[in-house]
mmCIF file as Biopython writes it, N, C-alpha, C and O atoms, coordinates in Angstrom:
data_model
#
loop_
_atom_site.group_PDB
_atom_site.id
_atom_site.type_symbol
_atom_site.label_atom_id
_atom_site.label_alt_id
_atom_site.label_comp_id
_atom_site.label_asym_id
_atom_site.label_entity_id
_atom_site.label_seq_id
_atom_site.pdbx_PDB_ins_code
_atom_site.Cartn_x
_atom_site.Cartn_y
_atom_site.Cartn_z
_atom_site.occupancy
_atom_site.B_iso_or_equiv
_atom_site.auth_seq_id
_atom_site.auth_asym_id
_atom_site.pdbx_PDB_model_num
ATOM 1   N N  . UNK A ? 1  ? 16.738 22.515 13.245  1.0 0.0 1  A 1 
ATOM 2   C CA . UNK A ? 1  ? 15.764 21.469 13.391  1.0 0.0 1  A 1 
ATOM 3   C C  . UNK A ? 1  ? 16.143 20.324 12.464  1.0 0.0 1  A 1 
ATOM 4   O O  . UNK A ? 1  ? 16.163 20.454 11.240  1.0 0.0 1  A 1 
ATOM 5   N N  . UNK A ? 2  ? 16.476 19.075 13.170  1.0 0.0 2  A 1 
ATOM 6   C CA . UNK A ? 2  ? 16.339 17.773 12.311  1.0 0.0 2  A 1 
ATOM 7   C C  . UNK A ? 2  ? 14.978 17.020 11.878  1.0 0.0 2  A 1 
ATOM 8   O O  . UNK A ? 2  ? 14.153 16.656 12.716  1.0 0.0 2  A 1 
ATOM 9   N N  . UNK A ? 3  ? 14.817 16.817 10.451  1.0 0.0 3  A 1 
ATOM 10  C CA . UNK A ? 3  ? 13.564 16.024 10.338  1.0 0.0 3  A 1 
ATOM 11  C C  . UNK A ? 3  ? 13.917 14.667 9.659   1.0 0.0 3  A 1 
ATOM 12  O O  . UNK A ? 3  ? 14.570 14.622 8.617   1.0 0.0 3  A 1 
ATOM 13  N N  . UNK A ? 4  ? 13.455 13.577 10.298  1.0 0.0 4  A 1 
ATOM 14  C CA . UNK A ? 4  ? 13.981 12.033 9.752   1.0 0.0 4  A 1 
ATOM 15  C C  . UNK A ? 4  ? 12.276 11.461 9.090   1.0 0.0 4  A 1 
ATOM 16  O O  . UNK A ? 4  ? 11.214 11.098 9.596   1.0 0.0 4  A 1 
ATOM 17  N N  . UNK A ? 5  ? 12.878 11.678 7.557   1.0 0.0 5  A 1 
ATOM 18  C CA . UNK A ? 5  ? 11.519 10.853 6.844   1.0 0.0 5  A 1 
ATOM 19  C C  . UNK A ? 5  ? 11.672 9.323  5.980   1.0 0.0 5  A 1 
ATOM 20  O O  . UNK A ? 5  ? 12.241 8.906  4.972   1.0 0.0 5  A 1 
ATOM 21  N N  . UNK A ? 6  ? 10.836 8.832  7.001   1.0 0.0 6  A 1 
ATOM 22  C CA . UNK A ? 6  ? 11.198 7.375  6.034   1.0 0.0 6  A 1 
ATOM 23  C C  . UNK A ? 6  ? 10.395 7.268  5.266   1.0 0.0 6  A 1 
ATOM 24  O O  . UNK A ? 6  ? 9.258  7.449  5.700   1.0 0.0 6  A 1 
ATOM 25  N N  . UNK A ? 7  ? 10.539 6.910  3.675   1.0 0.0 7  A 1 
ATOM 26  C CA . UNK A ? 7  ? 9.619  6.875  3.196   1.0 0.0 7  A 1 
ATOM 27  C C  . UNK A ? 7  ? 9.825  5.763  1.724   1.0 0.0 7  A 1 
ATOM 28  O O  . UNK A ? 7  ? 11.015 5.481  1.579   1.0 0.0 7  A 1 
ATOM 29  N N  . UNK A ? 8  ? 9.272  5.374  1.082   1.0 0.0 8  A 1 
ATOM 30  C CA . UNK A ? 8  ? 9.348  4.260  -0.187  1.0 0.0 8  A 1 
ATOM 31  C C  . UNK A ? 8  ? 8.779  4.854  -1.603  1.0 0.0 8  A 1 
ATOM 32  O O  . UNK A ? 8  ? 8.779  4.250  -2.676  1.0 0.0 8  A 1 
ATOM 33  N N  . UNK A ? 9  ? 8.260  6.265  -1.340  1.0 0.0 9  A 1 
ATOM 34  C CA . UNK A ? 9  ? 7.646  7.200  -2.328  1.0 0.0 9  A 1 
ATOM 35  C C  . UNK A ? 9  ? 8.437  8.512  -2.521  1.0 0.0 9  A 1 
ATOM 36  O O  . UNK A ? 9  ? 8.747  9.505  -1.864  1.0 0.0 9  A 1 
ATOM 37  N N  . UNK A ? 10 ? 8.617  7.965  -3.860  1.0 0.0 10 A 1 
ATOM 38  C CA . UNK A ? 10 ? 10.014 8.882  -4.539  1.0 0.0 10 A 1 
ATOM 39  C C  . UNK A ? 10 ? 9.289  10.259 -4.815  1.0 0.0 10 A 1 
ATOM 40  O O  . UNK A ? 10 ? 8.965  10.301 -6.002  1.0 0.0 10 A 1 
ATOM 41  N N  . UNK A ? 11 ? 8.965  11.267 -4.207  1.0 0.0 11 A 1 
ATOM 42  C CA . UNK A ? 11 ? 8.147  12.529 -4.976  1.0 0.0 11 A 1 
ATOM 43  C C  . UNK A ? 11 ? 9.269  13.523 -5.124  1.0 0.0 11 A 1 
ATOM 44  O O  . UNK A ? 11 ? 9.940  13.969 -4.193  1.0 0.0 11 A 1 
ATOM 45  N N  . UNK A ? 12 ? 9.433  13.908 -6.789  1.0 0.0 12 A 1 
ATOM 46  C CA . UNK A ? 12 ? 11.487 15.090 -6.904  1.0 0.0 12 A 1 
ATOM 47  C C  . UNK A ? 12 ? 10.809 16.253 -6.182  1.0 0.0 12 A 1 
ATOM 48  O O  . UNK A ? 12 ? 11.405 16.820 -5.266  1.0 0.0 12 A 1 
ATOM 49  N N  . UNK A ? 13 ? 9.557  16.637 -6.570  1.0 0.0 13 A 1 
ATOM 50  C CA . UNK A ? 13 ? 9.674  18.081 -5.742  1.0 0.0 13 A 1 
ATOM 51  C C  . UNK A ? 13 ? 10.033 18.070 -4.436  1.0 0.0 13 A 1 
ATOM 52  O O  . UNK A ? 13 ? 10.598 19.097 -4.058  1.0 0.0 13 A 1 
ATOM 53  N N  . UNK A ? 14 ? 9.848  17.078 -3.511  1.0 0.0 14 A 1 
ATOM 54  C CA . UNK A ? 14 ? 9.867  16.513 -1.813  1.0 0.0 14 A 1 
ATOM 55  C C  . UNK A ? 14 ? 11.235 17.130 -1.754  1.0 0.0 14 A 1 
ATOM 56  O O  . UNK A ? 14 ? 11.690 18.230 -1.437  1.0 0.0 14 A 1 
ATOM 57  N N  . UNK A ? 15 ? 11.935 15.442 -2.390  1.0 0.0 15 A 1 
ATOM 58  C CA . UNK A ? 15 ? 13.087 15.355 -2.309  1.0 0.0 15 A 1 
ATOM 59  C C  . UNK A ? 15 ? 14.178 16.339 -2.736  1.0 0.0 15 A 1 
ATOM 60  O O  . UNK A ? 15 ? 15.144 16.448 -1.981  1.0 0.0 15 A 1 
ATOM 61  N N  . UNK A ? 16 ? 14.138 17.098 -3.903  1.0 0.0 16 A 1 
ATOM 62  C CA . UNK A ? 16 ? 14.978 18.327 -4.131  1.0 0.0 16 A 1 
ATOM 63  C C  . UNK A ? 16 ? 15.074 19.177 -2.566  1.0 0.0 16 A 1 
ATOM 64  O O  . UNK A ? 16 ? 16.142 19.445 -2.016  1.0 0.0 16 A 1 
ATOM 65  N N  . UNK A ? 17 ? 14.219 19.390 -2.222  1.0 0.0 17 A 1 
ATOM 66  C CA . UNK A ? 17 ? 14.139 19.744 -0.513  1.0 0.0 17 A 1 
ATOM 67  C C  . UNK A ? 17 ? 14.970 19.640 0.522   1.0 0.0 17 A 1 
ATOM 68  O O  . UNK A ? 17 ? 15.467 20.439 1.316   1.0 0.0 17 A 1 
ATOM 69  N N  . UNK A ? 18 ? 15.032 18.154 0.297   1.0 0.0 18 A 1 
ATOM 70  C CA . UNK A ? 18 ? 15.798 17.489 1.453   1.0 0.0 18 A 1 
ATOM 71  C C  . UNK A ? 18 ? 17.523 17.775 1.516   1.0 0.0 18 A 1 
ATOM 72  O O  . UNK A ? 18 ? 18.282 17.780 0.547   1.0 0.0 18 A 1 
ATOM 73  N N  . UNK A ? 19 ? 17.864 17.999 2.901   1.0 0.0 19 A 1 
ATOM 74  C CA . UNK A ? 19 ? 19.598 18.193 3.038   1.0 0.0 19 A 1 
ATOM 75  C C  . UNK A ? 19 ? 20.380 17.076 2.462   1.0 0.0 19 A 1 
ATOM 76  O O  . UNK A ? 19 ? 21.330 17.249 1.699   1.0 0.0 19 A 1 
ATOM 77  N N  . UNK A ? 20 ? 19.827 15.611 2.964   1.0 0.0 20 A 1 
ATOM 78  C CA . UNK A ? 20 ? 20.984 14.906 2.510   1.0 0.0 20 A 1 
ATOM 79  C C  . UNK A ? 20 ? 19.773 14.177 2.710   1.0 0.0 20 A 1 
ATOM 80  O O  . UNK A ? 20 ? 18.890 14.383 3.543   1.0 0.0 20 A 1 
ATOM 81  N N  . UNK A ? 21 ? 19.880 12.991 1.529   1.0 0.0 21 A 1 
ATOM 82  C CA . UNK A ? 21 ? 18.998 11.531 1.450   1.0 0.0 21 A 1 
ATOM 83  C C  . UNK A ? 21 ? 19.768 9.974  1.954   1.0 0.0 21 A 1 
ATOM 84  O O  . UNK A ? 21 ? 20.731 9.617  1.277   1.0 0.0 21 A 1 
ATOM 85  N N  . UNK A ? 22 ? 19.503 9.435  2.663   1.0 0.0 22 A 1 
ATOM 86  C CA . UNK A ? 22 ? 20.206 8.296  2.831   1.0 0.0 22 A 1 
ATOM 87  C C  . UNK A ? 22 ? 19.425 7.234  2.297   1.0 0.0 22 A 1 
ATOM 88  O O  . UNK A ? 22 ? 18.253 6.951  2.543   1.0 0.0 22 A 1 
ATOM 89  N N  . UNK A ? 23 ? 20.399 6.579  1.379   1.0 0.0 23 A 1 
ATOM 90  C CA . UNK A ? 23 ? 19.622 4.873  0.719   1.0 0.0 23 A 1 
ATOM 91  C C  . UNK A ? 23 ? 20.171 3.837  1.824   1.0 0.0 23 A 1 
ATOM 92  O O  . UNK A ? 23 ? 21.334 3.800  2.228   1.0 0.0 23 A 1 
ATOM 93  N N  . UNK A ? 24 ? 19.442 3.262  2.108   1.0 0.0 24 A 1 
ATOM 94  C CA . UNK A ? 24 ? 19.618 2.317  2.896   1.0 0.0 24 A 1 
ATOM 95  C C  . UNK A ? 24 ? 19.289 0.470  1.838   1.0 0.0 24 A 1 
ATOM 96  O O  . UNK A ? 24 ? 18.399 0.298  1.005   1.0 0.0 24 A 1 
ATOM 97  N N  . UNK A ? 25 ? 20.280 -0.523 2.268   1.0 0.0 25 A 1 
ATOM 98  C CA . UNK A ? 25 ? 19.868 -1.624 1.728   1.0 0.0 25 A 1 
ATOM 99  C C  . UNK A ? 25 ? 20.179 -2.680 3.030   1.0 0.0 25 A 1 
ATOM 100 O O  . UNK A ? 25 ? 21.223 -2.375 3.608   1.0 0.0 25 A 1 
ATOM 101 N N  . UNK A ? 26 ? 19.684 -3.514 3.434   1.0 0.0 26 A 1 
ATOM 102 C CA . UNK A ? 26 ? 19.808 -4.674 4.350   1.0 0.0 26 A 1 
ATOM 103 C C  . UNK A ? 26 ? 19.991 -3.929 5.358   1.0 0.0 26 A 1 
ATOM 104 O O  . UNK A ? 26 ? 20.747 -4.609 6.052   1.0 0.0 26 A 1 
ATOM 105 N N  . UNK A ? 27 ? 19.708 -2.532 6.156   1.0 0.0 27 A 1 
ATOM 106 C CA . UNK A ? 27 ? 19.893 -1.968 7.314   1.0 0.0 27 A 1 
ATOM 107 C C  . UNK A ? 27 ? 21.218 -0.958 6.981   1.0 0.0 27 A 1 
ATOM 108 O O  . UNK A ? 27 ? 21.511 -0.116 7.830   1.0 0.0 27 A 1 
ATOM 109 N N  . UNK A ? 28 ? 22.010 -1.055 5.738   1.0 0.0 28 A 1 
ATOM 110 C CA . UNK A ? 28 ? 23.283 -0.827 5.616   1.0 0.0 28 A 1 
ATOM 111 C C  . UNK A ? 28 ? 23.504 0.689  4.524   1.0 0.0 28 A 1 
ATOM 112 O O  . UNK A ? 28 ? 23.248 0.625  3.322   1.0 0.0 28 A 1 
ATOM 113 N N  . UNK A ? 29 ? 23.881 1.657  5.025   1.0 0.0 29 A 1 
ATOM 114 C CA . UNK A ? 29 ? 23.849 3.061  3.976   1.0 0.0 29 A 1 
ATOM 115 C C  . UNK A ? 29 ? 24.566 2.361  2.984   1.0 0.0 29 A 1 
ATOM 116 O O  . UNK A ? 29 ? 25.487 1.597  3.271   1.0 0.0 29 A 1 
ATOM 117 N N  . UNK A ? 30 ? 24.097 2.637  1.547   1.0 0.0 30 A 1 
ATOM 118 C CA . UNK A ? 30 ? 24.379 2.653  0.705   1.0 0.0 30 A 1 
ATOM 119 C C  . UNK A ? 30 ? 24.688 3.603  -0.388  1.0 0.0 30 A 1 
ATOM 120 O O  . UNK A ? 30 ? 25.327 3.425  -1.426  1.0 0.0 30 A 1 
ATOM 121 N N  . UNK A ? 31 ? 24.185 4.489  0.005   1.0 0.0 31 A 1 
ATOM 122 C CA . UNK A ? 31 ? 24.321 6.108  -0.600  1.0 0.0 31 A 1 
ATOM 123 C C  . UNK A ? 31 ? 23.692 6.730  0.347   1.0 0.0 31 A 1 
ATOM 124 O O  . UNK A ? 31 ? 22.882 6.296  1.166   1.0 0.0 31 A 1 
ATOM 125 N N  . UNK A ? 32 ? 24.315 8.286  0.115   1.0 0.0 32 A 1 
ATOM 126 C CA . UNK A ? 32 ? 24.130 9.364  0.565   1.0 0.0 32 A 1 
ATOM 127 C C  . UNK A ? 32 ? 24.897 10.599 -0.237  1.0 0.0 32 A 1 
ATOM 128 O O  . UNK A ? 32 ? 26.000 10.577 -0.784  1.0 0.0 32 A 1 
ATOM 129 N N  . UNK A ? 33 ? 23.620 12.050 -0.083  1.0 0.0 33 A 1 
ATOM 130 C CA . UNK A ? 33 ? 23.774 13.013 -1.062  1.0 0.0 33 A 1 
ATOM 131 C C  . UNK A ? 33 ? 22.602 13.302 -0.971  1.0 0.0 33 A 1 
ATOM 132 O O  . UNK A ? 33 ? 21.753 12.724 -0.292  1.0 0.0 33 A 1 
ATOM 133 N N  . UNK A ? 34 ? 22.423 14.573 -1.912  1.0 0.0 34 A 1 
ATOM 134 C CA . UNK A ? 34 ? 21.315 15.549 -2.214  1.0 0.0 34 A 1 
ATOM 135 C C  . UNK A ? 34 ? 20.698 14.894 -3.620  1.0 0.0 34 A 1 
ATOM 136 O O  . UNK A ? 34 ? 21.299 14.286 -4.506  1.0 0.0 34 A 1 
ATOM 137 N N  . UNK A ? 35 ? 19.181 15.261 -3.500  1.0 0.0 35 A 1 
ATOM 138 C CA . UNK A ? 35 ? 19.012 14.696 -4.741  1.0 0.0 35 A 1 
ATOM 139 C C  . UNK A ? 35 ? 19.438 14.783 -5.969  1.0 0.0 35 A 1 
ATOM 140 O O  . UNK A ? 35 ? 19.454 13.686 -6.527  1.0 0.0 35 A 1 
ATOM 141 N N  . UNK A ? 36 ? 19.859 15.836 -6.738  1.0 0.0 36 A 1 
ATOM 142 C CA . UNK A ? 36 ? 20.846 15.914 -8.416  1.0 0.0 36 A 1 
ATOM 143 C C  . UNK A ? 36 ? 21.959 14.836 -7.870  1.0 0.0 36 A 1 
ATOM 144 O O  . UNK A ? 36 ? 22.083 13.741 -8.417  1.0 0.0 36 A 1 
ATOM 145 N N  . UNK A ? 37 ? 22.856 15.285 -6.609  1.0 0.0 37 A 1 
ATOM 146 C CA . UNK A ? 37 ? 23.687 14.478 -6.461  1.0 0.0 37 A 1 
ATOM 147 C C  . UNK A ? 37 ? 23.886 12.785 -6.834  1.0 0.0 37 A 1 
ATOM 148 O O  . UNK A ? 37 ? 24.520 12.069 -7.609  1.0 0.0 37 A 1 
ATOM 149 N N  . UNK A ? 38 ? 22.942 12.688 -5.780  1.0 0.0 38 A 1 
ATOM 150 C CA . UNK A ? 38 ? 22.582 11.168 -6.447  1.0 0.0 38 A 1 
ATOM 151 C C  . UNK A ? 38 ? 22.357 10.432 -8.115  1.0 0.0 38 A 1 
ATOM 152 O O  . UNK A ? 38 ? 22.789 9.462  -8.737  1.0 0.0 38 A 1 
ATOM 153 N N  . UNK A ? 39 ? 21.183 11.845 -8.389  1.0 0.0 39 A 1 
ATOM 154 C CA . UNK A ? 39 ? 20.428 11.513 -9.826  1.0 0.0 39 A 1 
ATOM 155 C C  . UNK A ? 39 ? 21.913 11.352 -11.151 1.0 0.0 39 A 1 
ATOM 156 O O  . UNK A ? 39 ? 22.114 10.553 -12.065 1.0 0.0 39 A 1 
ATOM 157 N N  . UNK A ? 40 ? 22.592 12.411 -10.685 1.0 0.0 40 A 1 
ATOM 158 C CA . UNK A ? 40 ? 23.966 12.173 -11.337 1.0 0.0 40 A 1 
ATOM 159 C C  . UNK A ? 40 ? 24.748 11.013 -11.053 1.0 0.0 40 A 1 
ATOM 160 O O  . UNK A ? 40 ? 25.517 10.620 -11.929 1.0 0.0 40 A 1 
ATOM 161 N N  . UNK A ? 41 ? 24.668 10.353 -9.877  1.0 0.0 41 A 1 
ATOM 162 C CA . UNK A ? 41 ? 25.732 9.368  -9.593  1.0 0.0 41 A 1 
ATOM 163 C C  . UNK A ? 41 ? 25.305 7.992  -10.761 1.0 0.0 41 A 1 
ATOM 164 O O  . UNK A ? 41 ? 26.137 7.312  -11.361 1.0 0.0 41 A 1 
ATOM 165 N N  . UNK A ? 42 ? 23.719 7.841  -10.856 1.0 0.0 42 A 1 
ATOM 166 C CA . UNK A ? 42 ? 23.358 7.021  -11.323 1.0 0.0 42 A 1 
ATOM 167 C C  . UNK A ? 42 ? 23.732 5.694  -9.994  1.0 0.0 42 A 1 
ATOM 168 O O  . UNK A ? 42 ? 24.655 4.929  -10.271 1.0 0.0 42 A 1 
ATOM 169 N N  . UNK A ? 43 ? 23.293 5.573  -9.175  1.0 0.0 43 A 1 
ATOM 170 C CA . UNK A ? 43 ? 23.656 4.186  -8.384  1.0 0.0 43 A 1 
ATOM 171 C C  . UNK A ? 43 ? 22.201 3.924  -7.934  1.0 0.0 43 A 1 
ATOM 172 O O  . UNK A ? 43 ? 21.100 4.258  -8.371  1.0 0.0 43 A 1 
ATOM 173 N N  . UNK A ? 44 ? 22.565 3.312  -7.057  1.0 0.0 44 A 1 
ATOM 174 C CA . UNK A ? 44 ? 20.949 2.858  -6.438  1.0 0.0 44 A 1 
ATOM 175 C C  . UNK A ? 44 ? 20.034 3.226  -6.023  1.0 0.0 44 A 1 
ATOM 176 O O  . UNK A ? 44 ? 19.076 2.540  -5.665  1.0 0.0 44 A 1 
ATOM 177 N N  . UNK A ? 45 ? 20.191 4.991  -5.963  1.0 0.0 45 A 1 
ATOM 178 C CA . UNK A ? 45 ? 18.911 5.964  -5.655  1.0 0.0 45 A 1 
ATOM 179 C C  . UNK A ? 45 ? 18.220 5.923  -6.894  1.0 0.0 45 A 1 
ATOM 180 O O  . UNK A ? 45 ? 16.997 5.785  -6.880  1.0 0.0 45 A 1 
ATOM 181 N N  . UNK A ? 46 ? 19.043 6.058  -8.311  1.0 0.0 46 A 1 
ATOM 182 C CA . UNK A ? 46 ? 18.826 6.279  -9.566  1.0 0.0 46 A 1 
ATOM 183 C C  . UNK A ? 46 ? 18.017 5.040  -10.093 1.0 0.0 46 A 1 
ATOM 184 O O  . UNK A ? 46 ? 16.970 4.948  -10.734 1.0 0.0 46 A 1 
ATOM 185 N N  . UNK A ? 47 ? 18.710 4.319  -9.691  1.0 0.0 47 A 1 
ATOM 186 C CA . UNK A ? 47 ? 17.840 2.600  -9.773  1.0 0.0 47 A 1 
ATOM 187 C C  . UNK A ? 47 ? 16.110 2.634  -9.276  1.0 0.0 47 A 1 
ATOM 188 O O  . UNK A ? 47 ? 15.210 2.382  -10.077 1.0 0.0 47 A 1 
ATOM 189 N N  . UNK A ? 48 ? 15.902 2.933  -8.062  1.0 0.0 48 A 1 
ATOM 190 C CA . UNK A ? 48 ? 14.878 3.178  -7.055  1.0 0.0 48 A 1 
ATOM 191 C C  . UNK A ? 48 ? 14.141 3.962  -7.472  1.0 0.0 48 A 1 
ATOM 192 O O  . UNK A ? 48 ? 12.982 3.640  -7.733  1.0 0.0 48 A 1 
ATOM 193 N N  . UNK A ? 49 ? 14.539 5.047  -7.630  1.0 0.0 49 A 1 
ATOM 194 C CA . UNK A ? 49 ? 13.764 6.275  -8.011  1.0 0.0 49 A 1 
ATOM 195 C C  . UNK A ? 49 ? 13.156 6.128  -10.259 1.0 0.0 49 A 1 
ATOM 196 O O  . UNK A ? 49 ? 12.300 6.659  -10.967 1.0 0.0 49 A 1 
ATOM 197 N N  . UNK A ? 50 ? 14.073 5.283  -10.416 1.0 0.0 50 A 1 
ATOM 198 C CA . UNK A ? 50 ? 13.242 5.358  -11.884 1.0 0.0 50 A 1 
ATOM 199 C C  . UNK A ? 50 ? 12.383 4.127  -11.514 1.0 0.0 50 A 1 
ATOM 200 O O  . UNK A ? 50 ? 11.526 4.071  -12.396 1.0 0.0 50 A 1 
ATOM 201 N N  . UNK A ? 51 ? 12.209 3.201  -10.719 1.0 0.0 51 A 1 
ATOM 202 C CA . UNK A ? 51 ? 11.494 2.459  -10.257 1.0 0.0 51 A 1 
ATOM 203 C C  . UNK A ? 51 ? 9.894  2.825  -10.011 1.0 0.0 51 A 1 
ATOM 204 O O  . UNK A ? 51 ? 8.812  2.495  -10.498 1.0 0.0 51 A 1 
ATOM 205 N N  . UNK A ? 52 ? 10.580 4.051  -8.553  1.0 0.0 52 A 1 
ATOM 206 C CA . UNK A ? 52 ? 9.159  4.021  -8.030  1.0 0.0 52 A 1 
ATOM 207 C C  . UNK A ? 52 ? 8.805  5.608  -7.901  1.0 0.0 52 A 1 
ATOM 208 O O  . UNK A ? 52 ? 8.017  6.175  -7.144  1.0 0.0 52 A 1 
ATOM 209 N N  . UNK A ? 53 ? 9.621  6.089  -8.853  1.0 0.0 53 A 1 
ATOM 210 C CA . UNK A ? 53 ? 9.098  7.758  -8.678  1.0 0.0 53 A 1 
ATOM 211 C C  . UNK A ? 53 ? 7.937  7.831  -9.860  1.0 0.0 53 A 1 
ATOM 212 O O  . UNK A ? 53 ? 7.550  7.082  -10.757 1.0 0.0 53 A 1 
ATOM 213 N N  . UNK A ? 54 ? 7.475  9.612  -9.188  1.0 0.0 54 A 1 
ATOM 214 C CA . UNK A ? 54 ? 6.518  9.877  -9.999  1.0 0.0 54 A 1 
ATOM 215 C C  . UNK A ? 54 ? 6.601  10.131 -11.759 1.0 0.0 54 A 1 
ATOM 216 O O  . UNK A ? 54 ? 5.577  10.380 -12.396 1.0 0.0 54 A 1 
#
């Protein structure tokens, strides 16, 4: 089963969940990965998410 969630609300318990997260900017992937993945990359999920997470 595929599930596609769009969403602008960073929640880690959600997201630890999720298979793969896609950041999107101007329509355009910008990252993709699992959440540590990302949280380690430090790029623009890391940006976003200390933004607008819980």
């Amino acid at each position: 089963m595929t599930i596609i969630n769009i969403t602008h609300r960073y929640n880690k318990a959600l997201m630890q969940k999720y298979g793969e997260i896609i950041v999107m900017d101007a329509g355009k992937i910008v990252e993709r990965g699992k959440f540590d993945e990302l949280m380690e990359k430090r790029g623009e999920f890391f940006r976003l998410y200390n933004i607008l997470g819980e």
